[in-house]
N, C-alpha and C positions, 0 to 999 in steps of 0.2 A: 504494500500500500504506500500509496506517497505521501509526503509531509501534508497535504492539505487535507487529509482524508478523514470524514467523519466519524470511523469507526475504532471505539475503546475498548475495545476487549479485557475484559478483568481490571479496566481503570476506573476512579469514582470520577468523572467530569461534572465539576462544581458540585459537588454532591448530591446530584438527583440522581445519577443511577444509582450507587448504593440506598438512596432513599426508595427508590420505585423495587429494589430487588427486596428490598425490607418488607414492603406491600404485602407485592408478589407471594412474599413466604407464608405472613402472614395469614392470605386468602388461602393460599394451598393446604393449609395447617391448620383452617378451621375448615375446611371441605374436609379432607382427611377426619378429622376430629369427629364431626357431626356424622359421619358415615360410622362412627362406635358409637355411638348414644343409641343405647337401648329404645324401640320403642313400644310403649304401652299396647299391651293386648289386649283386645274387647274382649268383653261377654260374649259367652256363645248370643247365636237369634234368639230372639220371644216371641210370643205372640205380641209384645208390646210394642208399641208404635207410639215412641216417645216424642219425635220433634222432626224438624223440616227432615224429609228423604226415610222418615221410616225411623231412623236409628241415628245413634252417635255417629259409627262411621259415614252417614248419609248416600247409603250405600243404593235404598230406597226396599231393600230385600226382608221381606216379613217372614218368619218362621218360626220352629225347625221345619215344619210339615209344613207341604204348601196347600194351598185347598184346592179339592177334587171336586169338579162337577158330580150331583146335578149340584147347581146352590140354589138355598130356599130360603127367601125373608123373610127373618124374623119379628119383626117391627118395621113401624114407618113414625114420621113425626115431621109435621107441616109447623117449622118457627115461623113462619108469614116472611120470612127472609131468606136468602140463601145461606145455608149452612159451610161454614168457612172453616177452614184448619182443622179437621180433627185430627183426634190424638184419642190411642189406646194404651190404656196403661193402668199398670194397679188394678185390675180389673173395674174398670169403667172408662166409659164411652167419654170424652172432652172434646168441645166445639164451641166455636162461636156462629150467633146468630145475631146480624146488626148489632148491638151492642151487648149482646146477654152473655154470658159464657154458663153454658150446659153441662151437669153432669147425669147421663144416663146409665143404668144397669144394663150392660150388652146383652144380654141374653132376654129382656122384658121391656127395656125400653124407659120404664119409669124412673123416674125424676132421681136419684142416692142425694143428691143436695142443689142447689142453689133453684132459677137461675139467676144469677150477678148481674146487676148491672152496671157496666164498669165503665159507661158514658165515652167508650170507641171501639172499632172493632181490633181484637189482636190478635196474637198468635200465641196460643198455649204453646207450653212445653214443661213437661215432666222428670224430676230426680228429686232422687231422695223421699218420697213420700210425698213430695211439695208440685202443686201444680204453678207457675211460672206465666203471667201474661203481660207481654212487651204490649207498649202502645205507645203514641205520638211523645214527640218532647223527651224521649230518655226516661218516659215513665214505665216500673215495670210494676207489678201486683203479685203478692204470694199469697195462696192458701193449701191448708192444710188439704191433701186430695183426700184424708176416707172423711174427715167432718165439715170440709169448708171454711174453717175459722181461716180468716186474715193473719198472716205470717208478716 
């Protein structure tokens, strides 16, 4: 290479290269890194249908058992609204209707507690015993899901 030549091979020039190989290392060393960090293993399936896609891993996959035709309905239930987000879980039915949030017995249909009205429409979502509903402004709502008491 000639005296004018742009290229430093194993020299620091003004010290950004040894500064950008630092980087460099840096990034490679936490890619490496992060590729050993254990990750958490779900639950096997439920029949539980906790939050957006079904499940935690938002997989969208309901089980163990998938269901078999024929299917027969077991209840119906007109809220004068459309029936938005539900969620299975704990054994009971969770839905919102315009601003009510519903808890039904899956297998009857009838009322196990509320309905809420929680003055917007949200999205339940279910852990720990606790039913969860997001709504506008960062506001969220807990209740107890077997009694309904506000958490």
């Amino acid at each position: 290479m000639g005296k004018g030549s742009r290229r430093h091979v194993g020299r620091r020039h003004g010290g950004k290269r040894h500064l950008a190989g630092a980087v460099l290392a840096c990034l490679v060393g936490g890619f490496a890194l992060s590729s050993q960090i254990p990750r958490p293993v779900l639950a096997a399936p439920t029949d539980d249908q906790v939050t957006y896609q079904v499940n935690a891993a938002h997989t969208g996959y309901q089980g163990p058992d998938p269901m078999a035709p024929p299917l027969t309905r077991q209840w119906s239930f007109d809220a004068g609204f459309p029936v938005l987000n539900p969620m299975i879980a704990g054994g009971k039915v969770f839905f919102m209707a315009d601003n009510f949030l519903y808890v039904k017995d899956p297998k009857t249909g009838a009322d196990v507690w509320g309905p809420v009205d929680l003055g917007w429409q949200g999205t339940p979502t279910y852990d720990g015993g606790r039913v969860f509903v997001s709504g506008p402004w960062g506001i969220l709502r807990a209740f107890d899901a077997t009694t309904g008491a506000p958490r």
